[in-house]
C-alpha positions as CSV (number, residue, x, y, z in Angstrom):
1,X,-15.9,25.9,11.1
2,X,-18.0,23.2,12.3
3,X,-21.7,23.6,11.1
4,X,-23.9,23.2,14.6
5,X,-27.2,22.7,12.1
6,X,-28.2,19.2,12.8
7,X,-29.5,19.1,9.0
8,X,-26.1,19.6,7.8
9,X,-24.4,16.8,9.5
10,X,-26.8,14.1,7.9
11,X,-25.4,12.1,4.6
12,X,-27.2,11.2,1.7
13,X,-28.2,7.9,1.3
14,X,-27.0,6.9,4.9
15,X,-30.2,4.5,5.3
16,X,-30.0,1.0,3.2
17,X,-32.8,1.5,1.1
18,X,-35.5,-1.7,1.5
19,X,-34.5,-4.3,-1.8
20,X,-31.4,-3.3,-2.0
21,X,-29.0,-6.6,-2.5
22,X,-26.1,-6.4,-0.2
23,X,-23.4,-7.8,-0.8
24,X,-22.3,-11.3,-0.7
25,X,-19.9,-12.8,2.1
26,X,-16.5,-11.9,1.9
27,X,-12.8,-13.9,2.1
28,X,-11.6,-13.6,5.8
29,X,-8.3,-15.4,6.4
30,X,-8.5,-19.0,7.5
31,X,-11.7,-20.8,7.7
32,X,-13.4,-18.2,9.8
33,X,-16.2,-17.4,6.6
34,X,-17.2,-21.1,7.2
35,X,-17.8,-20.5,10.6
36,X,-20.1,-16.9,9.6
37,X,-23.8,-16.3,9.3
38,X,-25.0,-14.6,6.6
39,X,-24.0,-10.7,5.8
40,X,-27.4,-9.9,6.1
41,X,-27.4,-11.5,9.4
42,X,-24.4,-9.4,10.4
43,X,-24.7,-6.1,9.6
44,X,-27.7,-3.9,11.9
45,X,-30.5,-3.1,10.1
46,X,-29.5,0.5,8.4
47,X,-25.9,-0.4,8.0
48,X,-23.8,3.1,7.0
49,X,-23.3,3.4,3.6
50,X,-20.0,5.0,2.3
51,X,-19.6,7.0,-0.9
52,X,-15.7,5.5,-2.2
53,X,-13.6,8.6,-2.7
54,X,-12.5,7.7,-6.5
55,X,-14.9,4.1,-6.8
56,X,-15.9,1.2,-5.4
57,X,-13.3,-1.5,-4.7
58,X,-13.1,-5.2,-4.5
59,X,-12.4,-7.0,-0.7
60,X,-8.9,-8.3,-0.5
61,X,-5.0,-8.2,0.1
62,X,-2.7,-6.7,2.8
63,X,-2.3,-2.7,3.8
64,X,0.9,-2.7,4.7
65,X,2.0,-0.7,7.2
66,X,4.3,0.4,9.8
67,X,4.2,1.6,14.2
68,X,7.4,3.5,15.3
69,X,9.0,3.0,18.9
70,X,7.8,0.7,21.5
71,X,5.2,3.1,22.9
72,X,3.6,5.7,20.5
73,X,0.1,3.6,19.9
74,X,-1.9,6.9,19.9
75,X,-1.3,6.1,16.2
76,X,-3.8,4.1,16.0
77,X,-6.3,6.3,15.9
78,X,-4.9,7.7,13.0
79,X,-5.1,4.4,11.0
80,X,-7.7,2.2,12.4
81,X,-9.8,3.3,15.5
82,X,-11.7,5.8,14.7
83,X,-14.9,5.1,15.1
84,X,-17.0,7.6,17.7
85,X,-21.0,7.9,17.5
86,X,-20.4,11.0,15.0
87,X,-17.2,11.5,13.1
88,X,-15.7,14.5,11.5
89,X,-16.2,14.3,8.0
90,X,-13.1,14.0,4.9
91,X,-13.3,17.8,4.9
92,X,-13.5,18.9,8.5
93,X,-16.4,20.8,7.4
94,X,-18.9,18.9,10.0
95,X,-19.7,16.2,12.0
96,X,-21.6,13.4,10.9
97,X,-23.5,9.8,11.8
98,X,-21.2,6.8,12.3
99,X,-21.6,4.6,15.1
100,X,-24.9,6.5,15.8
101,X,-27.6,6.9,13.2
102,X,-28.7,10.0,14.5
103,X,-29.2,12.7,17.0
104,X,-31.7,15.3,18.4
105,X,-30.1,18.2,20.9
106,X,-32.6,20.3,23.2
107,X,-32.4,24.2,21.7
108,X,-30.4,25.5,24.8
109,X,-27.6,22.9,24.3
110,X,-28.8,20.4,27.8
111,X,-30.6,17.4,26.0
112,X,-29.1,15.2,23.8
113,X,-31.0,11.8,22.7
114,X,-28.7,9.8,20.3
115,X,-30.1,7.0,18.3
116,X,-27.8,3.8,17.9
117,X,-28.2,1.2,14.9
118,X,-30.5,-1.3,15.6
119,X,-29.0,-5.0,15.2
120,X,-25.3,-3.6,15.3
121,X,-22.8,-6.4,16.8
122,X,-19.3,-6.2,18.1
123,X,-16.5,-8.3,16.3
124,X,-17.9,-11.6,18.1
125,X,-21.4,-11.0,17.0
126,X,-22.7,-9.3,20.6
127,X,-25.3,-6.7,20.2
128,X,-24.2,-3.2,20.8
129,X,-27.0,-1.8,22.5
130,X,-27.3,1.2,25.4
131,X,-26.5,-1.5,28.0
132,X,-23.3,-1.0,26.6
133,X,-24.0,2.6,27.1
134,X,-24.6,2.2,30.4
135,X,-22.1,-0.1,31.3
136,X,-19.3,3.0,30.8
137,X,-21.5,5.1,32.9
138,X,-22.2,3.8,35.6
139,X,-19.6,1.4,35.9
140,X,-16.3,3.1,34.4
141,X,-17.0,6.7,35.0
142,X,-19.4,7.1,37.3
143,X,-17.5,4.5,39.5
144,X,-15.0,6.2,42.0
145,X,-13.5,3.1,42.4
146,X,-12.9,2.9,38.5
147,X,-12.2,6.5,37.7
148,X,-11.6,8.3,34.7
149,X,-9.1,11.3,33.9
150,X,-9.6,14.5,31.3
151,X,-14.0,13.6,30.6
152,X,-14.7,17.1,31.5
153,X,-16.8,17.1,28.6
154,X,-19.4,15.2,29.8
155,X,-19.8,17.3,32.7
156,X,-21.1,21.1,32.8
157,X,-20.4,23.5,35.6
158,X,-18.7,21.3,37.3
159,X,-22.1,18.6,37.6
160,X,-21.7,15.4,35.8
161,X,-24.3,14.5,32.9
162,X,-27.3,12.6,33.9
163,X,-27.7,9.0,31.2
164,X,-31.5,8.0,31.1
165,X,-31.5,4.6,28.7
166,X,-34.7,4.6,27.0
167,X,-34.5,1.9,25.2
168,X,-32.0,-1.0,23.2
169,X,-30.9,1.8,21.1
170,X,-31.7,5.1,22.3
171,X,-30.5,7.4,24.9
172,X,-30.6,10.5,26.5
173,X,-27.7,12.6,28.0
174,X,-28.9,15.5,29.9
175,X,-26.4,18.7,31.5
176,X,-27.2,20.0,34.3
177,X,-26.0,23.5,32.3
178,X,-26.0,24.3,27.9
179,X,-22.8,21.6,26.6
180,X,-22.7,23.5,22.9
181,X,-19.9,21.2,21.9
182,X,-20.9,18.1,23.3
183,X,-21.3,15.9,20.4
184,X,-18.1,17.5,18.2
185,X,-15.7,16.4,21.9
186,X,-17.2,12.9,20.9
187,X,-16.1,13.1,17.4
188,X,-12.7,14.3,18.7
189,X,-10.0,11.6,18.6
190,X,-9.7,9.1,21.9
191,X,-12.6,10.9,23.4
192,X,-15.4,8.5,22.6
193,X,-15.6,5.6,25.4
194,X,-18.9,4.6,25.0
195,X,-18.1,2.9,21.3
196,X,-15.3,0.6,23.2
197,X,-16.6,-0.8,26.1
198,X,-17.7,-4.0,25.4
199,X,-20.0,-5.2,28.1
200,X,-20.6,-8.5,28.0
201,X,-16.6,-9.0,27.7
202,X,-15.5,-6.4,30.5
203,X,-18.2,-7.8,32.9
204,X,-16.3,-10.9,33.8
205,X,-13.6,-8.7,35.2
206,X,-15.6,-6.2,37.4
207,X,-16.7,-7.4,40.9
208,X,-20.0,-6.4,40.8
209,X,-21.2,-8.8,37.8
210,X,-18.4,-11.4,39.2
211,X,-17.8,-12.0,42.3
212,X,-14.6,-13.9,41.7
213,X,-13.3,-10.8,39.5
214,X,-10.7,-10.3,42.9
215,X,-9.2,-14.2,42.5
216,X,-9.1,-13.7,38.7
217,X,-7.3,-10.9,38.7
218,X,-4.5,-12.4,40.9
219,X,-4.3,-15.5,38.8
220,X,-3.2,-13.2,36.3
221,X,-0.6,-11.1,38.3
222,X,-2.8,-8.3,39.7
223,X,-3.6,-6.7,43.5
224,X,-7.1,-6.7,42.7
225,X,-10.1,-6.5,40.1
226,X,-10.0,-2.7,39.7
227,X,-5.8,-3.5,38.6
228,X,-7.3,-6.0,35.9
229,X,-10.2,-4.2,34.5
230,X,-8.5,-1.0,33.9
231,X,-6.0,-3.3,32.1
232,X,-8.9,-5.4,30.1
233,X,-10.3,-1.6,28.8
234,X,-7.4,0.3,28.5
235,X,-9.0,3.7,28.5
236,X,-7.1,5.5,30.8
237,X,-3.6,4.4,28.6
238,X,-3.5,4.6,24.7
239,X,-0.6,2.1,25.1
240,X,-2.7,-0.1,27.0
241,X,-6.0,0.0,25.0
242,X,-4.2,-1.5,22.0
243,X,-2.5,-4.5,23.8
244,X,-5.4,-6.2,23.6
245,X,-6.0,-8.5,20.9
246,X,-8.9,-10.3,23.3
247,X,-11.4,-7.4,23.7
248,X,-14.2,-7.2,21.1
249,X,-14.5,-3.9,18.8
250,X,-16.3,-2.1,16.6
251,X,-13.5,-1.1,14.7
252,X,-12.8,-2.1,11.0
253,X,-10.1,-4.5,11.8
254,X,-9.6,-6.6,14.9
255,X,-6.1,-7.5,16.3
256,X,-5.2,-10.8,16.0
257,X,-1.8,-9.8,17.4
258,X,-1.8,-6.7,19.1
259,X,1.3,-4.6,19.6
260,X,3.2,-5.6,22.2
261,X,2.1,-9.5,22.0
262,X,4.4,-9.8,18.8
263,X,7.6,-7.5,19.1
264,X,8.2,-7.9,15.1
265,X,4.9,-7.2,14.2
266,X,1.0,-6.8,14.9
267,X,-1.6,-7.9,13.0
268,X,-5.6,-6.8,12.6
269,X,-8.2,-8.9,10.3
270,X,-11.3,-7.3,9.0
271,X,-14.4,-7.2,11.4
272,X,-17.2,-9.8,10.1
273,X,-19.4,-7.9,11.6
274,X,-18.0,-4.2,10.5
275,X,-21.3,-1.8,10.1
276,X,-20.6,-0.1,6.7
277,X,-20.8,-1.2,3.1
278,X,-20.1,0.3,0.1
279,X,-22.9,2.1,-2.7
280,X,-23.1,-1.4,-4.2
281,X,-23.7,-3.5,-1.0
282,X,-20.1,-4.7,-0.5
283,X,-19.0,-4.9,3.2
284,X,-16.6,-3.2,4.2
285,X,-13.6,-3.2,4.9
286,X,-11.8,-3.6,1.3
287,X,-8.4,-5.0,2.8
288,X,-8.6,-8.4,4.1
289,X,-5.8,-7.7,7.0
290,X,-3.5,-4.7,8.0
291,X,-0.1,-5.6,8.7
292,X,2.0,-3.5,11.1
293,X,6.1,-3.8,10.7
294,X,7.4,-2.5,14.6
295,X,10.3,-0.7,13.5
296,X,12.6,0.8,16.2
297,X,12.9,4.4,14.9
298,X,11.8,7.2,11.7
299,X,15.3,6.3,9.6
300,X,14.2,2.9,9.6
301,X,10.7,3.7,8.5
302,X,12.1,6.2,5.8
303,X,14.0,3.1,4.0
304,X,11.2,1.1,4.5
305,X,9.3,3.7,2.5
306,X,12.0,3.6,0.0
307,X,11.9,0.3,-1.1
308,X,8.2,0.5,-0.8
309,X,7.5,-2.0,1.9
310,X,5.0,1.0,4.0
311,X,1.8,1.7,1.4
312,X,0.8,5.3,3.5
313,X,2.7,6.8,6.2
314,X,3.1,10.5,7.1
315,X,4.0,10.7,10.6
316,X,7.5,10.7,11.7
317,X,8.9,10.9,7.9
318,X,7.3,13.5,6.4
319,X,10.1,16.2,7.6
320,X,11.6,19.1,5.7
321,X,15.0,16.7,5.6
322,X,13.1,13.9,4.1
323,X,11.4,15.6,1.3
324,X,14.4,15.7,-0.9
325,X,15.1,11.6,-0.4
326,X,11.8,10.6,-0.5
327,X,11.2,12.7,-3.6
328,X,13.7,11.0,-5.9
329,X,12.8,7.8,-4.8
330,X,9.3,8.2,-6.3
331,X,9.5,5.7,-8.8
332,X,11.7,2.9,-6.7
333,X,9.5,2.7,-4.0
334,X,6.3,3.2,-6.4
335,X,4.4,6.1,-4.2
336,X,3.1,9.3,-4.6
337,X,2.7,12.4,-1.9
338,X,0.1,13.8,-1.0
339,X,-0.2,17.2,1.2
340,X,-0.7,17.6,4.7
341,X,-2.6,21.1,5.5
342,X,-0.8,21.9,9.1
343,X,-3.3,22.3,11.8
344,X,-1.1,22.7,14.3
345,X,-1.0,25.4,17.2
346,X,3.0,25.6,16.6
347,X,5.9,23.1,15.1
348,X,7.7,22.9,18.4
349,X,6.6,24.2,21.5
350,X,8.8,24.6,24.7
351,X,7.2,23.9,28.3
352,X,8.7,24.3,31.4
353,X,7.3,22.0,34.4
354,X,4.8,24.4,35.9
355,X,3.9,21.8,38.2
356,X,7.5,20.8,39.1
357,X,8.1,18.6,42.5
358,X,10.8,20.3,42.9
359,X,10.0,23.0,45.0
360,X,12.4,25.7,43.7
361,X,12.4,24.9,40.2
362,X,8.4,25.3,40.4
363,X,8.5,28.6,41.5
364,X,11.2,29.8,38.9
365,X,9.5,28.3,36.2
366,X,6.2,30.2,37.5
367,X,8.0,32.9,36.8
368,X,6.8,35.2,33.6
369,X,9.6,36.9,33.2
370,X,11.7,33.7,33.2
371,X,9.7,32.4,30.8
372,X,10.4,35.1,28.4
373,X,14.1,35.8,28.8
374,X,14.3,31.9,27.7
375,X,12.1,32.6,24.9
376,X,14.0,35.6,23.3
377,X,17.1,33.5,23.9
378,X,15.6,31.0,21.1
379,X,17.1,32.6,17.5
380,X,14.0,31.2,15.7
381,X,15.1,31.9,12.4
382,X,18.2,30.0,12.5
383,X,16.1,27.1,13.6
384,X,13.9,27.8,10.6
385,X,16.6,28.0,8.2
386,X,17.8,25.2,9.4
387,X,15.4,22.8,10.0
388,X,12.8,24.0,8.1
389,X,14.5,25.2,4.9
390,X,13.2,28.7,5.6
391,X,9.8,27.6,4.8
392,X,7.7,29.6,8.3
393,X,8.3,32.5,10.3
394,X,9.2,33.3,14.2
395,X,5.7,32.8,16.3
396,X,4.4,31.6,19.4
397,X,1.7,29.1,19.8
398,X,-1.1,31.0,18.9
399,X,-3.8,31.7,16.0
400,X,-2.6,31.4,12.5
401,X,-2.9,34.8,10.2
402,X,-6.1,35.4,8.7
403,X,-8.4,33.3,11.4
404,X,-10.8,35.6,12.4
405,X,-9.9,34.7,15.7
406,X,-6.1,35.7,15.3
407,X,-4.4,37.8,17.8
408,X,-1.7,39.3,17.2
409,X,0.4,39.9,20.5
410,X,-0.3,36.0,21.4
411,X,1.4,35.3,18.1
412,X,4.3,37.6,18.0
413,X,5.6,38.9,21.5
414,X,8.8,37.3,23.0
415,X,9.8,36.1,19.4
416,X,12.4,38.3,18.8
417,X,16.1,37.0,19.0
418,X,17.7,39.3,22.0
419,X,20.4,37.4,24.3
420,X,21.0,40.9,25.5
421,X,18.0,41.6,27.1
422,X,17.4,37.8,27.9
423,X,20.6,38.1,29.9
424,X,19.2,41.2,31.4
425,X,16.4,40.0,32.8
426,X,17.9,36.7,34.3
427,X,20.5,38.8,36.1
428,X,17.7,40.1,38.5
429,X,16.1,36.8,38.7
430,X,19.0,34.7,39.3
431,X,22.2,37.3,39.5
432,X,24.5,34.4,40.9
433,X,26.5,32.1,38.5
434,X,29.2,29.1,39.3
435,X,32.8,29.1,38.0
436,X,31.4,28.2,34.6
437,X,29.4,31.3,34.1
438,X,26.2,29.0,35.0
439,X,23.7,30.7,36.9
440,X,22.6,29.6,40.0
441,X,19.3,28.9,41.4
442,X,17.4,30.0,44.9
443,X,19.5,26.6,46.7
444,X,22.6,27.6,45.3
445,X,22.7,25.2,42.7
446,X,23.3,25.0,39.0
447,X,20.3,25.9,37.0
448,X,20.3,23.0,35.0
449,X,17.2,22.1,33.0
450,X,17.1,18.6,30.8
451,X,14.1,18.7,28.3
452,X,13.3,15.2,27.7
453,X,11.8,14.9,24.1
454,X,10.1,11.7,22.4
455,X,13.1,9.9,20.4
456,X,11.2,9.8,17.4
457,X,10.6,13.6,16.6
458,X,13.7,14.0,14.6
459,X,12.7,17.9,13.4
460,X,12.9,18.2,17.8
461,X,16.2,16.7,17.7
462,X,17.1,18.7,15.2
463,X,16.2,22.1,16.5
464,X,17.2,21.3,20.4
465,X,20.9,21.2,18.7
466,X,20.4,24.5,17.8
467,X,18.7,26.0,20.5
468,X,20.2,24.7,23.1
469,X,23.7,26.6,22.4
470,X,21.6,29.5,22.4
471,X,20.1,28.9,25.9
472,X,23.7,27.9,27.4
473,X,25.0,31.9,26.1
474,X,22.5,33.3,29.3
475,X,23.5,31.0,31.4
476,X,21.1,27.9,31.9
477,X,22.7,24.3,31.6
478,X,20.1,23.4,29.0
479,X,20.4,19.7,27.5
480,X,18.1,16.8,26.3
481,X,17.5,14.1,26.3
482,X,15.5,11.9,23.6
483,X,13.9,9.0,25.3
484,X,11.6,6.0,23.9
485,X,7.8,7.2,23.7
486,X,6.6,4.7,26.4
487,X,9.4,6.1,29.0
488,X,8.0,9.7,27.8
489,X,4.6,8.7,28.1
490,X,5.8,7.8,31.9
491,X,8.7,10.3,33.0
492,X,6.8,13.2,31.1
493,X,2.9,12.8,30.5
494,X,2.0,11.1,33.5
495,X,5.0,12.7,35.9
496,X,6.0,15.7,37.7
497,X,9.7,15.7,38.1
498,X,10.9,16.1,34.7
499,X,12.5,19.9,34.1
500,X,10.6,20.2,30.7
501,X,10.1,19.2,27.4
502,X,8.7,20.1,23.7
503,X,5.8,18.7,21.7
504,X,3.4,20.3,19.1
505,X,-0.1,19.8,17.8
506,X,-2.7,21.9,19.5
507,X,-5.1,23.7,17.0
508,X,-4.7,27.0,15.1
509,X,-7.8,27.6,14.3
510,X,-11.7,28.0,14.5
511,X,-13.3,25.5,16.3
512,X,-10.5,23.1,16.2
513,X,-8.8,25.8,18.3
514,X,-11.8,26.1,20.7
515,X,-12.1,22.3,21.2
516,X,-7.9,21.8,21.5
517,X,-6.6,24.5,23.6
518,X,-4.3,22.9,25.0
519,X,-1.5,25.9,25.3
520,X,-3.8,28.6,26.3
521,X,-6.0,27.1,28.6
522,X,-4.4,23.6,30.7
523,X,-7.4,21.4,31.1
524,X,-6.7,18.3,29.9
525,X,-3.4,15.4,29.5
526,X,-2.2,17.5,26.6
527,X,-1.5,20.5,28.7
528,X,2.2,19.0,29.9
529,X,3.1,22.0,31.5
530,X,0.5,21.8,33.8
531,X,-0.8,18.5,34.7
532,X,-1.7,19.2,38.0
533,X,-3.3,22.3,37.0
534,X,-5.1,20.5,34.2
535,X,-6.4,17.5,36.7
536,X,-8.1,20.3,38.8
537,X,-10.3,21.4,35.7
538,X,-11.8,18.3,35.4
539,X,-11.7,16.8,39.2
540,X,-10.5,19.5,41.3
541,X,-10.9,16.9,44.0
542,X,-8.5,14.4,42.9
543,X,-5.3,13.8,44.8
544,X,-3.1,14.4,42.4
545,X,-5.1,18.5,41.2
546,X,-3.0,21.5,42.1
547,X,-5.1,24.5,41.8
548,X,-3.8,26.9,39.8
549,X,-2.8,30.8,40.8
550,X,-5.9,33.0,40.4
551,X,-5.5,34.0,36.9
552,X,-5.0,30.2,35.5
553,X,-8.5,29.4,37.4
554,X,-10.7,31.7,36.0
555,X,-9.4,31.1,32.4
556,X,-10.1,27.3,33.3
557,X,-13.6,28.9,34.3
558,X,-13.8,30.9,31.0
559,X,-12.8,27.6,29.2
560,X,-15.5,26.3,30.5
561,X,-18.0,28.9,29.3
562,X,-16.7,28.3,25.9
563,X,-17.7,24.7,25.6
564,X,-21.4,25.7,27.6
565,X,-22.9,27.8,24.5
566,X,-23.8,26.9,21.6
567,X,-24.0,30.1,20.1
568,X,-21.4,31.1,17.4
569,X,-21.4,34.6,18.5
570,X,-20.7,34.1,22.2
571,X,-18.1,30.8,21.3
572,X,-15.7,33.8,19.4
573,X,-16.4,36.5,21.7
574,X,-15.3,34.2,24.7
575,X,-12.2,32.0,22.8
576,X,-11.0,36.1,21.9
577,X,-11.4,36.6,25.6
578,X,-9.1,33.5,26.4
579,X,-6.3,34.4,23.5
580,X,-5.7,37.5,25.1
581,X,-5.0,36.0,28.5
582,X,-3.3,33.5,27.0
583,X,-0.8,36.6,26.0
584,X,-1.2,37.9,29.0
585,X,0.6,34.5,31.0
586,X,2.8,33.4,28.4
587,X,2.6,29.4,30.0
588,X,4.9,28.0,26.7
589,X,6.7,29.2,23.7
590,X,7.4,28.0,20.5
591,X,9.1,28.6,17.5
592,X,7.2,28.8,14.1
593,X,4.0,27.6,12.3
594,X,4.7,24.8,10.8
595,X,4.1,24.5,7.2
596,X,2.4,22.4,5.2
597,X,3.5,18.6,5.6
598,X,3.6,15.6,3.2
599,X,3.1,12.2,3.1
600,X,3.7,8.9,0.7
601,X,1.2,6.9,-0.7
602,X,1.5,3.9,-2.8
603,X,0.3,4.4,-6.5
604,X,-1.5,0.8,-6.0
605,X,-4.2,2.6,-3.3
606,X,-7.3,3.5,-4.1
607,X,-9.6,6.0,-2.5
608,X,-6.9,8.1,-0.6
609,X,-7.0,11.8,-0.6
610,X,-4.6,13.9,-2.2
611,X,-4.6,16.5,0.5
612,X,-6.3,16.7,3.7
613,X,-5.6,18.4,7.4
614,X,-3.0,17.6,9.8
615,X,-4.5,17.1,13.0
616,X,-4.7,14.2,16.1
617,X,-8.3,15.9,16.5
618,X,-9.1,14.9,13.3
619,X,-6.9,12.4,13.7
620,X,-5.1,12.5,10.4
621,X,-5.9,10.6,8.3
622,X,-9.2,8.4,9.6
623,X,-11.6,10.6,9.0
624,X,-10.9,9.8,5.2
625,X,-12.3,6.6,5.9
626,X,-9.4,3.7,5.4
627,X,-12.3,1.1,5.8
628,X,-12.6,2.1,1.9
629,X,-9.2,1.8,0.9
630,X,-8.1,-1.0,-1.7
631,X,-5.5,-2.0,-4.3
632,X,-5.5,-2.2,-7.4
């Protein structure tokens, strides 16, 4: 659980005490140090000061690392971009300062006023001061030309925050209604805009600081400003936000060759002007430069790992089927493991288009009891045995066992393995089948239903060969089809005629649950199923919301509670509330909780952790501070 004491979040020996000798000026590749004030000169005036894990390090040398696919940069986030006002801490025990130095929140939850560090810079030696603050306000997400999707947390019933700038570094964010959560959202991955909106960069390209932004834009290929300045921040696209090797950060490394400008390979040097340093005064980052391999898909990145070319990497390779490989090649490759404590709502969940343009196929797949004759057609066991190597048992997205908040019905209903019945249903839902002893839909066509599935998700892969046998027996035409992340990201994310498709992640517990409910409540991009559904939530007036049936709107409403209080009491007695009509609508099904993962570490780092949570909240594994990684 996340501690909601403001005293608790605070680090010891966060402040740089007055005499203390910081360090000297570090190595950055080519003759940029030349070219550099002094350290004291570029770091603000209470830099963050970071405890090593094992030690303190020495600055230098190459993380080596790897990206998978052409369109998966979410990754990022994982490995170099975390960096919101408050971050989770190692042990996702709290929240604490990062970007900010501090906080103060009103005692009914309405008024926060967050303290930035004074002389902070961004990677060209910029201040970053509340005008940068106020630049994302009022001129990203409080512009409708310029508008933003899934920022429902800065709003409360339904009214947007109010920003009042009180001075270079301090601000105040007022709800109109309690915002418990407010500052934990912030710390959640990708949910922090207002540490990566540069404004003295992103000015150039909005009209009302340039009144040529409209010509600029189509000397470089766009319709019009808005075109190019959603492009130049990137904040509505992961893929885009990282394509950007141009826009100052705050992060530890810059790009100097973002993905996508290099199709081998993209590079990032270490920030000059980075805002931490170590218990001796060194600057940090440690590694000079992180070098990214682009490597088309996870089979690739498993030799890679092999012949110990990747120096940390869990996602994609740390499978069930990989453990055994990777295992004996300990010693070639010179890495260790290191566990992964699964987070994760469920290890594959199935989701069915609610939200379908096609007109037929949306109502079916409204349909409940559709919903659970294809989940009792799933043989989950098998798929565990399988895939798995028996390690898990049949369950549903849901709480895992022992959470106080753990309900059993949400867990266990519609697991069981019953074509029978699953048969029986369908035949008075859709009694009508073709020649092939395929059912046919309302039109009198086929049922055919193609989840489309990220190509680089090999345990999905993996368990659709299974499964989809096992859906064809009650007569459904079920296939996949595995597709390159940045056509998923487009077809599935951000569409609405796909059939369906699987993913995982969610949260299966406490407050991570409360804060990533993605499969019992849709409210945000990670509710597939339901995208329209989930635009309404947040904007309800957009062109693109569907409001949801009755039921789906007041748990949206109930959500919404949840995220209003900040008392601890009330947060369990409501997210109990919400499990129970999650059960009650059964929107997706899954297949097991996944068990604990792995990953591979070199046995030349320094400062890793030898287990930690698996989690894109806590976006595994930057909250154990890489800036603090080294070699030995």
């Amino acid at each position: 659980m996340i501690t909601l004491n403001r005293r608790g979040f605070l680090v010891s020996g966060t402040a740089l005490a007055g005499g203390v000798l910081v360090g000297s000026a570090i190595g950055f590749p080519g003759s940029a140090q030349a070219d550099l004030p002094p350290l004291n000169d570029r770091l603000p005036e209470n830099p963050l000061v970071i405890t090593p894990t094992d030690r303190p390090g020495q600055q230098g040398g190459t993380w080596n690392h790897a990206l998978v696919g052409g369109g998966s940069l979410s990754m990022l986030w994982r490995y170099q971009a975390y960096e919101p006002l408050y971050r989770y801490d190692p042990q996702w025990t709290s929240i604490i300062p990062n970007v900010a130095e501090s906080y103060e929140v009103s005692d009914d939850s309405r008024v926060y006023t967050i303290t930035l560090r004074r002389g902070h810079k961004w990677s060209d030696g910029e201040p970053y001061t509340t005008e940068d603050v106020r630049f994302w306000y009022e001129d990203i997400y409080r512009d409708p030309e310029t508008p933003l999707p899934d920022l429902s947390y800065w709003s409360s019933g339904d009214t947007p925050a109010t920003l009042e700038i009180i001075d270079e570094v301090t601000f105040r964010v007022t709800f109109a209604e309690p915002s418990g959560f407010f500052m934990q959202q912030l710390a959640w991955a990708n949910q922090d805009h207002l540490t990566r909106t540069p404004a003295h960069y992103l000015k150039q390209f909005h009209i009302r600081y340039n009144e040529n932004a409209n010509e600029l834009a189509q000397e470089r290929g766009y319709q019009s400003w808005i075109a190019l300045f959603q492009r130049e921040h990137g904040l509505d696209q992961d893929n885009v936000h990282f394509q950007n090797s141009r826009r100052p950060t705050l992060n530890a490394w810059m790009f100097t060759s973002a993905p996508g400008e290099d199709t081998e390979r993209a590079v990032a040097v270490r920030n000059p002007y980075y805002f931490k340093i170590d218990t001796e005064g060194t600057q940090l980052p440690y590694f000079d430069r992180i070098l990214y391999q682009m490597v088309s898909d996870p089979e690739v990145l498993v030799l890679k790992a092999l012949q110990g070319e990747v120096d940390m990497m869990d996602q994609y390779i740390g499978t069930p089927t990989n453990r055994p490989v990777l295992f004996d090649g300990r010693e070639r490759g010179n890495y260790r493991f290191y566990t992964l404590r699964e987070t994760a709502a469920n290890a594959m969940v199935f989701m069915l288009n609610l939200n379908h343009n096609d007109a037929t196929k949306n109502a079916l797949f409204n349909n409940r009891d559709f919903r659970e004759a294809m989940s009792i057609s799933i043989d989950r066991q098998a798929l565990i045995d399988a895939v798995f190597v028996g390690q898990g048992a049949p369950a549903q997205p849901s709480i895992v066992e022992g959470d106080p908040l753990y309900n059993e019905r949400l867990a266990k209903q519609h697991t069981e393995y019953d074509p029978a019945r699953a048969n029986e249903i369908l035949d008075t839902i859709l009694p009508e089948k073709d020649s092939d002893g395929v059912r046919l839909d309302a039109e009198g066509r086929r049922l055919s239903i193609i989840f489309e599935i990220d190509q680089v998700r090999s345990t999905f892969i993996d368990m659709f060969e299974l499964a989809l046998p096992m859906m064809r027996e009650i007569g459904i035409d079920a296939q996949f089809r595995s597709i390159d992340r940045s056509l998923w990201e487009t077809r599935v994310r951000n569409g609405r005629d796909f059939d369906a498709t699987a993913h995982q992640f969610g949260a299966n517990s406490g407050i991570a649950a409360m804060l990533d409910a993605r499969y019992f409540v849709p409210f945000n991009a990670n509710a597939i199923y339901a995208p329209g559904w989930a635009l309404y939530y947040s904007d309800p007036s957009h062109s693109n919301a569907i409001e949801p049936p009755e039921d789906v709107r007041a748990q949206q409403q109930l959500y919404k509670r949840l995220l209003a209080t900040g008392d601890i009491d009330e947060q369990n007695a409501i997210m109990a509330e919400i499990l129970e009509n999650a059960a009650d609508q059964f929107l997706v099904w899954g297949v097991t909780m996944p068990p604990d993962g792995f990953g591979i570490v070199r046995n030349t780092m320094v400062n890793t952790m030898d287990d930690m949570p698996n989690s894109f909240g806590w976006p595994t594994y930057s909250p154990t501070r890489p800036e603090q990684f080294f070699k030995e």
